[in-house]
Z-matrix of the N, CA and C atoms (Angstrom, degrees):
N
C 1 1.441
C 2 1.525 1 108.13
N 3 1.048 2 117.27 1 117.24
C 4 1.660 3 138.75 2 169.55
C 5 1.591 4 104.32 3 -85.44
N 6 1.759 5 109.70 4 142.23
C 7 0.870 6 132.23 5 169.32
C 8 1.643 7 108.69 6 -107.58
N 9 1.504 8 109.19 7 144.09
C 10 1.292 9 101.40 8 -176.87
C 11 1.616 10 105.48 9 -68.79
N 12 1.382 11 107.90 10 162.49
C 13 1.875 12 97.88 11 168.48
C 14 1.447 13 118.09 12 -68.86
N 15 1.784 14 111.39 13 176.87
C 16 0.906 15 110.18 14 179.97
C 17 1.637 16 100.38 15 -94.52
N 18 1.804 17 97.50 16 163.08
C 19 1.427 18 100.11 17 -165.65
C 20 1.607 19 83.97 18 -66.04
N 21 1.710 20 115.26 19 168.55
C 22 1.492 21 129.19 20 171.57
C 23 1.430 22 100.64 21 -130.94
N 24 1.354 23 81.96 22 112.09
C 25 1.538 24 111.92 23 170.67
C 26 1.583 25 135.04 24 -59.14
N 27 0.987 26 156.63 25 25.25
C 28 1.434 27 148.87 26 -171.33
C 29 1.625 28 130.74 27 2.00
N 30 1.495 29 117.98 28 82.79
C 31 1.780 30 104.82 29 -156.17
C 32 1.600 31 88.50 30 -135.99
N 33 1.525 32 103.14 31 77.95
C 34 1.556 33 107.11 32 156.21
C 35 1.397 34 139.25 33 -36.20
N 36 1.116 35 134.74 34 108.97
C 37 1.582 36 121.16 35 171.48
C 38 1.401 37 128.21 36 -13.99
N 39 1.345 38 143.99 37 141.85
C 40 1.202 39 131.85 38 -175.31
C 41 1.317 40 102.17 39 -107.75
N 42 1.362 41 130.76 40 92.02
C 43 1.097 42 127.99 41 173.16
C 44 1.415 43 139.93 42 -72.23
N 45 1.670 44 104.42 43 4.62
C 46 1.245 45 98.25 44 156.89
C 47 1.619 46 125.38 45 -86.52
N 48 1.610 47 101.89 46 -7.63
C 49 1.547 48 93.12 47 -178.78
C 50 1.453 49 105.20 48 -51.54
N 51 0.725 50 130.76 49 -50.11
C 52 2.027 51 133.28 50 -165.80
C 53 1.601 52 96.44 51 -65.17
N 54 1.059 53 140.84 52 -5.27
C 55 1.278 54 98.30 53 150.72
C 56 1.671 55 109.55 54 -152.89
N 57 0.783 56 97.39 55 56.51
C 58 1.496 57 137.82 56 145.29
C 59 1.435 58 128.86 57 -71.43
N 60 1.626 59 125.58 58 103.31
C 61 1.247 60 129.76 59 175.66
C 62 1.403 61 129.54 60 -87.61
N 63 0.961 62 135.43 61 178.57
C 64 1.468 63 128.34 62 -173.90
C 65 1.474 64 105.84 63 -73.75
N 66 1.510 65 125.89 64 -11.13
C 67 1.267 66 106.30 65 -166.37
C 68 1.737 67 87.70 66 -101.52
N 69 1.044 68 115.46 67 -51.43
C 70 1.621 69 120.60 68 -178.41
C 71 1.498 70 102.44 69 -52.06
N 72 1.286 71 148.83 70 -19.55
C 73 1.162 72 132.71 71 154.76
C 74 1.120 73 121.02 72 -37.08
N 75 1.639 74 130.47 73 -68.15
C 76 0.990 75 121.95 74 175.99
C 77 1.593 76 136.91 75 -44.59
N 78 1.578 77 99.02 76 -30.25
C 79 1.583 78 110.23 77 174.56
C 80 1.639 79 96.26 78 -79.30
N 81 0.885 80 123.14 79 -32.96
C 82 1.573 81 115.10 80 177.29
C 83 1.246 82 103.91 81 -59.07
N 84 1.459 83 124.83 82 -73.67
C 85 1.500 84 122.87 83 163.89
C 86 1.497 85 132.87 84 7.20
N 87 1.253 86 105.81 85 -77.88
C 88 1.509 87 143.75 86 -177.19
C 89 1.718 88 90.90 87 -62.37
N 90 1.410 89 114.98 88 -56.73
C 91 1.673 90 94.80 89 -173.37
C 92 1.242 91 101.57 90 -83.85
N 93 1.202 92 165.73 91 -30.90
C 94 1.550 93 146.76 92 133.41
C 95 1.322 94 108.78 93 -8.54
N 96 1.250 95 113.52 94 -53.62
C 97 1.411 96 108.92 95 -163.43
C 98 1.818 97 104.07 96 -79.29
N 99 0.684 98 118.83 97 -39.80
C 100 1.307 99 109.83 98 162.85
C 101 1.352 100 139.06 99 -51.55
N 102 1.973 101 94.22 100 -52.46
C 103 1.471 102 106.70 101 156.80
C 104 1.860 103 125.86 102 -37.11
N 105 1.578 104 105.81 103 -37.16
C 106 1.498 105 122.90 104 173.30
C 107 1.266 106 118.93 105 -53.29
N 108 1.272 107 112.98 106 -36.69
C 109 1.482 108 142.34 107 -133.69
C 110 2.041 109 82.87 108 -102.11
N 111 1.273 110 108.60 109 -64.67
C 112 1.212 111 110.40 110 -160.46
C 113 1.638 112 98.62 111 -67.69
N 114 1.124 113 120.95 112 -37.07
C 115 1.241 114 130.63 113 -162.60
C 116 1.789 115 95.07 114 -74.62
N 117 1.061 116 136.33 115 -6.15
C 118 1.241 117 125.92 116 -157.04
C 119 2.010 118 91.62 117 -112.78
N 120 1.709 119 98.29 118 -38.14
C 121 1.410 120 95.39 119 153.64
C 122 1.446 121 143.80 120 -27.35
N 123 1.526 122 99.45 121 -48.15
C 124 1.053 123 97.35 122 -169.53
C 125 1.420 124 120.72 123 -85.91
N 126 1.602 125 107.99 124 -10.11
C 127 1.799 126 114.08 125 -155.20
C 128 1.977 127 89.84 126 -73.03
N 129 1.154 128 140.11 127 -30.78
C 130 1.245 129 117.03 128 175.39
C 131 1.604 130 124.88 129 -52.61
N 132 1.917 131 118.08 130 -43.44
C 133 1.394 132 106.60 131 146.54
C 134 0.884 133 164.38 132 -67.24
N 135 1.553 134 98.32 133 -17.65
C 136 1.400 135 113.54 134 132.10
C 137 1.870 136 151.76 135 -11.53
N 138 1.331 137 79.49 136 -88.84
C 139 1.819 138 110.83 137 153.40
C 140 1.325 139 107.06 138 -46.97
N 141 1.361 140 134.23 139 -53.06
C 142 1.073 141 126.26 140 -164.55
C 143 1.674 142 124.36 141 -94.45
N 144 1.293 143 92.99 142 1.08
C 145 2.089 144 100.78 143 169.46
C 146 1.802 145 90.41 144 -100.43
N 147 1.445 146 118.92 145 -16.74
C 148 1.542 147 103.29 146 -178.51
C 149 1.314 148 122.55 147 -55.41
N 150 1.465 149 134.53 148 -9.92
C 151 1.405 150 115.67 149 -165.83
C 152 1.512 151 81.43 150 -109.96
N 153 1.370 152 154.50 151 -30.08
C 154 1.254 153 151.88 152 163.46
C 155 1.729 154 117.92 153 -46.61
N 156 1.593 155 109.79 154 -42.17
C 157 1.920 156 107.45 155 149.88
C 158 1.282 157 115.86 156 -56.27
N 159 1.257 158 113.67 157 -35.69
C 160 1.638 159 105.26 158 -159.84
C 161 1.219 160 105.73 159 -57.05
N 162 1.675 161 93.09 160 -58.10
C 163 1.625 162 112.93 161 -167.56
C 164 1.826 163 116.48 162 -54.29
N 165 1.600 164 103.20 163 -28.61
C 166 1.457 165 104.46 164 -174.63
C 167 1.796 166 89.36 165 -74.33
N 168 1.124 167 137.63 166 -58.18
C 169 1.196 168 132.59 167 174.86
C 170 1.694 169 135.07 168 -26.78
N 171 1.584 170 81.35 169 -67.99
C 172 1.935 171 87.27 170 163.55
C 173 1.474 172 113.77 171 -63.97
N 174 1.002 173 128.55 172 12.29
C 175 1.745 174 134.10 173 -154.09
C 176 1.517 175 82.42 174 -119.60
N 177 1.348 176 131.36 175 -77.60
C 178 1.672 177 139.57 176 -174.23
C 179 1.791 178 97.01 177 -50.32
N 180 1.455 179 118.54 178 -39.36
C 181 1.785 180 95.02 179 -168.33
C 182 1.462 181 100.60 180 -81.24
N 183 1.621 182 136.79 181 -16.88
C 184 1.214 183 124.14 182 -166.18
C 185 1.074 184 120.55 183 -88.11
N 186 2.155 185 116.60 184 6.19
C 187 1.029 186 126.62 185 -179.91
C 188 1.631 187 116.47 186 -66.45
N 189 1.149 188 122.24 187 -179.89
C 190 1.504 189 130.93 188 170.28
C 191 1.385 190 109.08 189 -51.32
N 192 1.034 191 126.03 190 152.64
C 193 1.605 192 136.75 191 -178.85
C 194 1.700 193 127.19 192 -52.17
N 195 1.853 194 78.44 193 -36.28
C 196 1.540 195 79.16 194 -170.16
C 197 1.568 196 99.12 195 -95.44
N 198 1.465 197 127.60 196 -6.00
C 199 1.197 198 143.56 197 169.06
C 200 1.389 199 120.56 198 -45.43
N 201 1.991 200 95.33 199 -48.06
C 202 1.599 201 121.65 200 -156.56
C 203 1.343 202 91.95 201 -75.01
N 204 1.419 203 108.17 202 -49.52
C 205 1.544 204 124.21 203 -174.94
C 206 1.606 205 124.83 204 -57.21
N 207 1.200 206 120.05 205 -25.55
C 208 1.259 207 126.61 206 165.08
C 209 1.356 208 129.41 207 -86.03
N 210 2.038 209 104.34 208 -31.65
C 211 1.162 210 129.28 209 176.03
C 212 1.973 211 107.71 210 -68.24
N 213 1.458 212 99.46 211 -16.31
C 214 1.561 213 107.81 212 -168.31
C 215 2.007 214 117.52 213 -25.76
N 216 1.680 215 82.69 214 -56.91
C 217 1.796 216 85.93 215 -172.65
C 218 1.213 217 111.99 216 -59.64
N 219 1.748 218 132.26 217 -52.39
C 220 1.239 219 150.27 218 156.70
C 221 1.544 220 115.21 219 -21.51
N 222 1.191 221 125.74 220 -38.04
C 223 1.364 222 137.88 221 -171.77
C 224 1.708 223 107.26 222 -90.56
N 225 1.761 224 112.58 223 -31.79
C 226 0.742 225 113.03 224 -151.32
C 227 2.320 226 92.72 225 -87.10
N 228 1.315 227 84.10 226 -33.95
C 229 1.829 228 98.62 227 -170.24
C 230 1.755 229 87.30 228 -69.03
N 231 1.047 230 130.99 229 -23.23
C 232 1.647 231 122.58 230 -171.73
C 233 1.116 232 119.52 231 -78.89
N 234 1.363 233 117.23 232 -44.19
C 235 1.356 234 143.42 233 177.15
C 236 1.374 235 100.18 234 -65.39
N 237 1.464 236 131.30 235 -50.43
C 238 1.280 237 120.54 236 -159.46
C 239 2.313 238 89.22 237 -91.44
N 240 1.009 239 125.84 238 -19.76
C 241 1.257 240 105.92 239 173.58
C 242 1.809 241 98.12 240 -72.12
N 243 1.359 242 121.61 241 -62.43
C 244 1.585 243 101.45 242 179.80
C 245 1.376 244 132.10 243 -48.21
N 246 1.632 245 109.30 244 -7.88
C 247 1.517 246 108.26 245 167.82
C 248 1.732 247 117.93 246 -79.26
N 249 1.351 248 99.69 247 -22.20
C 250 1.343 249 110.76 248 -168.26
C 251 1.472 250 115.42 249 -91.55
N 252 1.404 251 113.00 250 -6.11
C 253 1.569 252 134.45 251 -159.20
C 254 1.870 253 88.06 252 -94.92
N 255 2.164 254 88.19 253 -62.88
C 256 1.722 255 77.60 254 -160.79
C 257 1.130 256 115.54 255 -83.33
N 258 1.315 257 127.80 256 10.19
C 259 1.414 258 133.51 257 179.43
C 260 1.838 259 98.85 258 -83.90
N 261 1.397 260 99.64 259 -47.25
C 262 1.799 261 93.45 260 159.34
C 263 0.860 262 123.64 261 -39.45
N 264 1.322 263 125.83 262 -79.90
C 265 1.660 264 133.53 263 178.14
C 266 1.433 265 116.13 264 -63.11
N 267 1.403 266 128.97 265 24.80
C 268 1.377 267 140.10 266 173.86
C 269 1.749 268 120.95 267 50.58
N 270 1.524 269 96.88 268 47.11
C 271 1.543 270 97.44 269 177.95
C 272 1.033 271 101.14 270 -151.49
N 273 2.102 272 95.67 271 87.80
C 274 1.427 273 127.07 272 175.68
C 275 1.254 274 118.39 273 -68.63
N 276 1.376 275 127.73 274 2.59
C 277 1.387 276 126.00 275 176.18
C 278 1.288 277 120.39 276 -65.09
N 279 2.121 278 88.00 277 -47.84
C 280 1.403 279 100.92 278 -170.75
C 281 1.824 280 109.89 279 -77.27
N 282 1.251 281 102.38 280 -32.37
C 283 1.524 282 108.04 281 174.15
C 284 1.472 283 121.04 282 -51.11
N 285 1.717 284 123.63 283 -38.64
C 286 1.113 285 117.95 284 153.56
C 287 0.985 286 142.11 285 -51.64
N 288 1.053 287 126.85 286 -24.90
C 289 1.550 288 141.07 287 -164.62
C 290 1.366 289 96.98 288 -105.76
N 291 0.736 290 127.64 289 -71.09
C 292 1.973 291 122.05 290 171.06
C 293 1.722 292 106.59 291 -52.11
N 294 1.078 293 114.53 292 -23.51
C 295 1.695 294 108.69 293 160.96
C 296 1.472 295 116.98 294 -77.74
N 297 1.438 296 137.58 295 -9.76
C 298 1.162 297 146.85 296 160.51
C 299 1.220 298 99.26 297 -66.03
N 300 1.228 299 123.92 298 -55.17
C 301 2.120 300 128.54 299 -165.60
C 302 1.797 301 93.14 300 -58.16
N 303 1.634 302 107.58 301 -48.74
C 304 0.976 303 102.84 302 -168.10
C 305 1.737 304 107.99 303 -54.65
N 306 1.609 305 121.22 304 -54.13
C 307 1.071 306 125.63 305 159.06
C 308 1.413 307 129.36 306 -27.33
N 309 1.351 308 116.47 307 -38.33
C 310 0.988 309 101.26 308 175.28
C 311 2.112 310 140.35 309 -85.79
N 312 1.560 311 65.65 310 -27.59
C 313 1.828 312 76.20 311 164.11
C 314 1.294 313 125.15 312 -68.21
N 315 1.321 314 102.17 313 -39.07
C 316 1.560 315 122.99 314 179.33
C 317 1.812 316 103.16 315 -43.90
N 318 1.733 317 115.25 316 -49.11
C 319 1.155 318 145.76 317 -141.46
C 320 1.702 319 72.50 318 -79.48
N 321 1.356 320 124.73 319 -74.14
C 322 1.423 321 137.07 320 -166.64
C 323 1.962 322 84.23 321 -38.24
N 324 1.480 323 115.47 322 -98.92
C 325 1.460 324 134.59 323 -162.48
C 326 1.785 325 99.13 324 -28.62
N 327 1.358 326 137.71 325 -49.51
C 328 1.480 327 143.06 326 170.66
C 329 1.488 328 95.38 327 -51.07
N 330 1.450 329 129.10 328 -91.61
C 331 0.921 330 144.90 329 -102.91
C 332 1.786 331 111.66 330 -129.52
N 333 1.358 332 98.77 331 -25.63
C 334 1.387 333 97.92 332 -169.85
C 335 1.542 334 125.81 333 96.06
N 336 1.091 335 102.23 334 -30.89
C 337 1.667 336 112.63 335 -176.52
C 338 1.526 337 111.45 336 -78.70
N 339 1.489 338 98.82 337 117.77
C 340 1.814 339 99.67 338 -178.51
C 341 1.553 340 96.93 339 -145.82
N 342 1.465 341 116.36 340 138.02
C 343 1.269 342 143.34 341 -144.82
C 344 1.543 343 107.55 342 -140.04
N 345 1.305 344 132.27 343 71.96
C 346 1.877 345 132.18 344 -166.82
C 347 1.292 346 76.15 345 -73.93
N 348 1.567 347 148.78 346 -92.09
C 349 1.629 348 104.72 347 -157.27
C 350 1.272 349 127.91 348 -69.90
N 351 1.055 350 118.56 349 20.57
C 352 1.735 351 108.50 350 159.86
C 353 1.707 352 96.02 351 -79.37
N 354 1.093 353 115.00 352 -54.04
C 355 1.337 354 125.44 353 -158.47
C 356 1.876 355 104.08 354 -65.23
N 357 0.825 356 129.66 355 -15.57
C 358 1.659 357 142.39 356 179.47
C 359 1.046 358 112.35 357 -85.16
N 360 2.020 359 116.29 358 -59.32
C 361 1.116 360 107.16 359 148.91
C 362 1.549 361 141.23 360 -31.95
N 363 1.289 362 123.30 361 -55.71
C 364 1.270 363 153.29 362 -170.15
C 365 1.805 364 84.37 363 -56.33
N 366 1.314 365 104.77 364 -70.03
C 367 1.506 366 107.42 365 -176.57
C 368 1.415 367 125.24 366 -58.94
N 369 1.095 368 126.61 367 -20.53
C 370 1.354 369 123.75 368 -178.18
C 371 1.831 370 96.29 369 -102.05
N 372 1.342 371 131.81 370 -0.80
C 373 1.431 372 138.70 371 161.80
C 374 1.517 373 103.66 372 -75.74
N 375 1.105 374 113.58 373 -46.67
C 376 1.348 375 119.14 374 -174.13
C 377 2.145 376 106.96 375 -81.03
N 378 0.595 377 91.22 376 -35.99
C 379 1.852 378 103.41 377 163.50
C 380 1.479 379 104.82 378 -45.07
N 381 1.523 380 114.19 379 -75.08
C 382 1.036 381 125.96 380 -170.61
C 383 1.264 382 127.62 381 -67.67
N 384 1.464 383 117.07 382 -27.81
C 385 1.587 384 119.89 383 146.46
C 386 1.098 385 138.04 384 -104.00
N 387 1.307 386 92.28 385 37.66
C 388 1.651 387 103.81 386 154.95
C 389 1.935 388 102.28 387 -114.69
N 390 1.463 389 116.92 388 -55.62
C 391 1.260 390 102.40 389 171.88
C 392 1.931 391 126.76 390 -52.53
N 393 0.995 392 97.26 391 15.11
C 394 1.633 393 112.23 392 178.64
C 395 1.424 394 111.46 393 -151.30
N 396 1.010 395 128.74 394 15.23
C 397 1.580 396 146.57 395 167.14
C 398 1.763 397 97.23 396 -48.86
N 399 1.500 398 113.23 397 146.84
C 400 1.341 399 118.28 398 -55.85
C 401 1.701 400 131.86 399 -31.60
N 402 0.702 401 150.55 400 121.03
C 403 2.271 402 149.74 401 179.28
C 404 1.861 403 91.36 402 -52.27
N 405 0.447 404 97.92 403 127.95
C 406 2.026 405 101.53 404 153.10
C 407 1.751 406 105.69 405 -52.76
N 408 1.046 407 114.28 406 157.03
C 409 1.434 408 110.14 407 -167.97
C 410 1.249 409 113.79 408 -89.89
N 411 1.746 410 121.00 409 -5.34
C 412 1.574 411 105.65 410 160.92
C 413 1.458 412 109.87 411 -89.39
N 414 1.241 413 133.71 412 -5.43
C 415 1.306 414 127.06 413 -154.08
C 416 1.943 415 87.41 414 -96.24
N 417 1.387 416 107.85 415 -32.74
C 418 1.555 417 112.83 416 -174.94
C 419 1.523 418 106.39 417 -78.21
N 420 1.644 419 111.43 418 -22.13
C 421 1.582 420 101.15 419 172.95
C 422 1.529 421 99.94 420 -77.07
N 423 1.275 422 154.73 421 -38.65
C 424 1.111 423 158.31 422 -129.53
C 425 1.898 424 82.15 423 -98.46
N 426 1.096 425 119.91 424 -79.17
C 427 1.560 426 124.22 425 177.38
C 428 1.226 427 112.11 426 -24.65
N 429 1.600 428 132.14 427 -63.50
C 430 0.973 429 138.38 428 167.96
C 431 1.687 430 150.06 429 -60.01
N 432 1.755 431 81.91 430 -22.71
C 433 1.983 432 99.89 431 164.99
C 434 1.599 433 84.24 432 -89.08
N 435 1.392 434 145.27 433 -16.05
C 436 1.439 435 107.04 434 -161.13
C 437 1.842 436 90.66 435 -101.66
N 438 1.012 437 110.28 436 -25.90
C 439 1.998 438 102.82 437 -179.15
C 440 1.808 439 96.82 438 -75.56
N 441 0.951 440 141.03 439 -25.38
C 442 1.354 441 152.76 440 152.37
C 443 1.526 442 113.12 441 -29.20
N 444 1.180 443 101.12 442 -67.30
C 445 1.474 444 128.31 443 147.93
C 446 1.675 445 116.95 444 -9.73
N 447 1.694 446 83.69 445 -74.94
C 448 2.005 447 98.73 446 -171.66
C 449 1.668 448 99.82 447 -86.93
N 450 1.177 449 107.94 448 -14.13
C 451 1.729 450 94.03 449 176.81
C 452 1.511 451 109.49 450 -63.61
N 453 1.777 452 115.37 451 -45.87
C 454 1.480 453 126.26 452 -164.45
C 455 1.776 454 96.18 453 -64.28
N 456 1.419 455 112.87 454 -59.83
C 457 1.316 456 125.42 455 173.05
C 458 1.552 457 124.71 456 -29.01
N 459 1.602 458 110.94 457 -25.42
C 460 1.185 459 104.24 458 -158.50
C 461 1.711 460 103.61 459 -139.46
N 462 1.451 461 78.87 460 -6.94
C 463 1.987 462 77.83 461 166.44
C 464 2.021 463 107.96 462 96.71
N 465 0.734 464 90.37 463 2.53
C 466 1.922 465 83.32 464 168.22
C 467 1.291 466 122.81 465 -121.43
């Protein structure tokens, strides 16, 4: 039994800490904090092109097989931007489940192993919690023990 990976993060050194003084901290501060500020702006447009990824997503896995199969990398960069979107806008449900797609391509590019109904499934899981985004938290444990389920089943 394989676990999917963990997401990998990107967290460059901050090279201005080193030369940075005690007084420029604070101005550093303040533009972080702003930087926060703007960045928090944006998560409502965000959120709101998310159900328009989804849909282009579930749209590429419901293609023909040999479609899905070529479409693989394409599916795979989509899935992992909608994981990264709704995990922004704090709707880890949907981020999981599009982190499985991501898993699964990944699983294909490692390993060889590629599964179009795992991957349909996966997509019409991710459909469904997004048109009900946020899930209540038993309905998201139930989603998640049952793709849990097809991960053990199917080898990723």
């Amino acid at each position: 039994m394989t676990t999917p990976r963990p997401v990998r993060l990107f967290r460059p050194p901050n090279r201005l800490e080193k030369i940075l003084n005690a007084a420029e901290r604070r101005a550093f501060a303040e533009h972080v904090a702003r930087a926060e500020r703007e960045v928090a702006g944006l998560l409502p447009d965000l959120r709101a092109r998310l159900p328009e990824q989804v849909a282009v997503l579930v749209e590429l896995c419901h293609e023909p097989e040999a479609e899905v199969f070529a479409a693989s990398p394409e599916i795979g960069f989509k899935a992992l931007a909608v994981a990264e979107a709704a995990r922004a806008v704090g709707l880890d449900g949907v981020a999981r489940v599009a982190g499985e797609i991501w898993a699964l391509v990944e699983a294909l590019l490692d390993r060889g192993v590629w599964h179009t109904e795992a991957l349909i499934v996966q997509a019409e899981a991710l459909q469904m919690s997004m048109a009900n985004a946020p899930l209540p938290p038993k309905e998201q444990a139930v989603i998640d023990e049952r793709l849990k389920a097809l991960r053990d089943a199917v080898g990723f």
